[in-house]
C-alpha positions in Angstrom: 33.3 15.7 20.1 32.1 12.6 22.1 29.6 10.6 19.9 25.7 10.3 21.6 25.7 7.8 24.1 22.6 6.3 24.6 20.4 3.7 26.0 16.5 1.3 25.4 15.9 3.5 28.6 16.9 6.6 27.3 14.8 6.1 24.1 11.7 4.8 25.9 12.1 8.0 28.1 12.0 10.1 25.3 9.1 8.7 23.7 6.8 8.5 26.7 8.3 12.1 27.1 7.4 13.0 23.6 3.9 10.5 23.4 1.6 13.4 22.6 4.1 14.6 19.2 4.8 10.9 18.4 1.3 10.1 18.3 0.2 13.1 15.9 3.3 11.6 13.4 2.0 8.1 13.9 -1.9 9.4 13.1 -0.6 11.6 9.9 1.4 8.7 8.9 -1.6 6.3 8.8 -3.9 9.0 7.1 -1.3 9.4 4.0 -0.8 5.7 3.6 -4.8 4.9 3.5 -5.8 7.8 2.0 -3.4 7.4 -0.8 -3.7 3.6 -1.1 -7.4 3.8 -0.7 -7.6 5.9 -3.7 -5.3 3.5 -5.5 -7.8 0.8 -4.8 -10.9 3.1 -6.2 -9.2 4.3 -9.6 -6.7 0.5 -9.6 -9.5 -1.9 -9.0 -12.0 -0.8 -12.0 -8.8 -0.1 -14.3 -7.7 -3.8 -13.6 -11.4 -5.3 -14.7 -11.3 -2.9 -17.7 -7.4 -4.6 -18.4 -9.5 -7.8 -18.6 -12.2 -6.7 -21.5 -9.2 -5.0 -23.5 -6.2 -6.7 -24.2 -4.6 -3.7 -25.9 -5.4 -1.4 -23.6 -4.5 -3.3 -21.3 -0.8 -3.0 -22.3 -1.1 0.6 -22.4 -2.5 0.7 -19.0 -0.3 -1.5 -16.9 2.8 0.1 -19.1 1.5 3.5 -17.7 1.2 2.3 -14.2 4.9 0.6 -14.2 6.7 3.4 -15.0 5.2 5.3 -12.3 6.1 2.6 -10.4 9.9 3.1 -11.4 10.4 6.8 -10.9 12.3 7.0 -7.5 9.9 8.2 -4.7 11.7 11.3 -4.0 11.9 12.4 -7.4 8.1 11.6 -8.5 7.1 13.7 -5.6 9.0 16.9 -6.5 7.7 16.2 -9.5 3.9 16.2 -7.6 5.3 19.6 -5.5 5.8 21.5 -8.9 2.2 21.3 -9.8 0.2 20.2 -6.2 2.8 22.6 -3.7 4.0 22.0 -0.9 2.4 19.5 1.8 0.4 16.0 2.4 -1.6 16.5 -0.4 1.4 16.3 -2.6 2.4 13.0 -0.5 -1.2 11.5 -1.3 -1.2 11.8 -4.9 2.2 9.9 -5.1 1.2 7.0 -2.6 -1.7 7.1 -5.4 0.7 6.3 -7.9 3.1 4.3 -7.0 0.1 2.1 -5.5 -1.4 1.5 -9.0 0.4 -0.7 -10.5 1.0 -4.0 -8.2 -3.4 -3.1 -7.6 -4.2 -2.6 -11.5 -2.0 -5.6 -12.2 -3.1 -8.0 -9.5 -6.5 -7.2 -10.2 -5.8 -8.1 -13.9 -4.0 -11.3 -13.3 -6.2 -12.2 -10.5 -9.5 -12.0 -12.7 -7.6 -14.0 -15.7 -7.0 -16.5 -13.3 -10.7 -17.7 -12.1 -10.8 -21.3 -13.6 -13.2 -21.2 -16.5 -15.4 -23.7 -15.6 -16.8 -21.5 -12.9 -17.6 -18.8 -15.5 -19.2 -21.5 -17.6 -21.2 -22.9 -14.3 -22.6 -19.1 -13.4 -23.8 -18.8 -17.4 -25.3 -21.5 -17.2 -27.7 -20.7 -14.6 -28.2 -17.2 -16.4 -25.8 -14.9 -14.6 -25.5 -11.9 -16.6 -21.9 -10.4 -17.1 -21.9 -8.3 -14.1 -23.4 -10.7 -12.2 -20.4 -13.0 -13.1 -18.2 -10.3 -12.2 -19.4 -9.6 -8.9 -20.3 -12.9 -7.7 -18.0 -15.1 -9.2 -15.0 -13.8 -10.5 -14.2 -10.9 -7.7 -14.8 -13.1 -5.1 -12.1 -15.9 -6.6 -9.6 -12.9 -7.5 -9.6 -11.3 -3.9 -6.3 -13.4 -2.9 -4.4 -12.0 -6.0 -5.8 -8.2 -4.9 -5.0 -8.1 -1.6 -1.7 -9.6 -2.6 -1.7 -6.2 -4.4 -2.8 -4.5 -1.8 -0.2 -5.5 0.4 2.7 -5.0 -1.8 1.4 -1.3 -2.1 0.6 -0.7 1.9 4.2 -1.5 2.4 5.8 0.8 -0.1 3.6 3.1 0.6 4.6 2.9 4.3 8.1 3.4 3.3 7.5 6.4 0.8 5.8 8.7 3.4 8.8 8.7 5.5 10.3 11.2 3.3 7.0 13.2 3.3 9.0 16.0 5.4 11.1 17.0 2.0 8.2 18.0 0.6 6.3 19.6 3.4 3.7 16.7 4.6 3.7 15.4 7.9 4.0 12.0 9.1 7.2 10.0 11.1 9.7 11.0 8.7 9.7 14.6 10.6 11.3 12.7 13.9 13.4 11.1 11.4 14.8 13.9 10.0 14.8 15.4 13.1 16.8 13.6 14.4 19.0 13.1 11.5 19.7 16.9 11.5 20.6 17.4 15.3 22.4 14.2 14.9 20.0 12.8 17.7 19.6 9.5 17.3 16.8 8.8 20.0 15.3 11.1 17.8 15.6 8.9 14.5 14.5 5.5 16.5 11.4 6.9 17.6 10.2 7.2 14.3 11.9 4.7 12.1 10.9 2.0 14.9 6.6 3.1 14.7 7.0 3.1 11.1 8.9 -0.4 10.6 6.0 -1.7 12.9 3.1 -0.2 10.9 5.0 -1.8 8.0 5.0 -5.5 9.7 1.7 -5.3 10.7 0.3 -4.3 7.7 2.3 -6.7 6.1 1.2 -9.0 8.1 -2.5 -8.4 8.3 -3.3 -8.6 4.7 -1.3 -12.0 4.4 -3.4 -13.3 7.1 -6.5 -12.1 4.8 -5.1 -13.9 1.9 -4.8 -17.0 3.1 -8.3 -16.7 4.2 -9.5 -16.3 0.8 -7.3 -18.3 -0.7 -10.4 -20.5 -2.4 -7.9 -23.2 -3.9 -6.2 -24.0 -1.0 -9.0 -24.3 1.0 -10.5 -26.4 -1.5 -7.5 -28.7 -1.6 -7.2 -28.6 2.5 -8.1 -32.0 3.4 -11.2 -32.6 5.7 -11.2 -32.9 9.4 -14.1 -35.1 9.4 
């Protein structure tokens, strides 16, 4: 048999062709990736400030959150399907985990990081613990946690392509798709939406890190 012959035309035919189902992958994609990332930053953020009051447990913590970290995607999500069943739910909870550790552990480094003398400076004019926390320290650290965050937007961006093995939604299904009927306009119009969402994630976030990037800006010369 002849292999597919195809064409940029041909696959931005079938994707204008197709907009309405492309757009329902591309919207179920994004839902996983924040929903599962955003609960990452609730349970990661507070579990990275608790890394900082206990040094042992912090070792048990970020030991925890690594090996999640480690288990390969597909396999930690069959895992999830056993208990959770089929579907995005499953999907979620994963994202969730594997989006722990780079937040828990940038969080952790980020707050160990804040130059003491700043902690000394906001005691000195009576800050109370949480007060340091909150107005001093967490606003120095944000660099290292969205560092964290972006490391887990983008694996979490790749991991829900294979959503479709376990019944969730998302542009993995055009992938597969189009991996089954050996289709590859089929395959491009969701890998190429899902690479971008990647970039410009990626993207994004380092933008936001440079921007609260305290030190450099502090060592940016002046244009005065």
């Amino acid at each position: 048999m002849d292999s597919y012959q195809w064409s940029l035309a041909d696959l931005f035919s079938y994707m204008s062709r197709n907009s309405d189902l492309l757009w329902e992958h591309f919207l179920s994609h994004l839902y996983m990736v924040v929903s599962g990332v955003g609960l990452a930053i609730v349970l990661g953020i507070p579990l990275g400030v608790l890394c900082t009051r206990h040094e042992k447990l912090a070792k048990v913590i970020l030991g925890i959150t690594s090996i999640l970290q480690v288990i390969p995607s597909l396999a930690l999500l069959v895992l999830l399907m056993l208990v959770l069943g089929l579907g995005s739910k499953t999907v979620i909870v994963g994202l969730l985990f594997y989006s722990l550790n780079p937040i828990v552990r940038n969080t952790y480094i980020g707050l160990k990081q804040v130059d003491a003398s700043y902690i000394e400076a906001g005691r000195g004019i009576g800050m109370s613990p949480l007060q340091l926390l909150v107005k001093v320290r967490f606003p120095l650290s944000l660099p290292y946690i969205i560092s964290g965050l972006r490391i887990a937007a983008v694996i979490a961006i790749g991991v829900v392509t294979i959503a479709p093995l376990v019944g969730g939604e998302g542009l993995g299904r055009e992938i597969y798709a189009g991996i089954n009927n050996q289709n590859p306009l089929r395959i491009y119009a969701g890998a190429i939406p899902a690479a971008l969402i990647a970039i410009v994630a990626d993207l994004v976030l380092g933008y936001f890190q440079r921007k609260l990037n305290f030190a450099d800006r502090k060592s940016s010369p002046s244009t005065s």
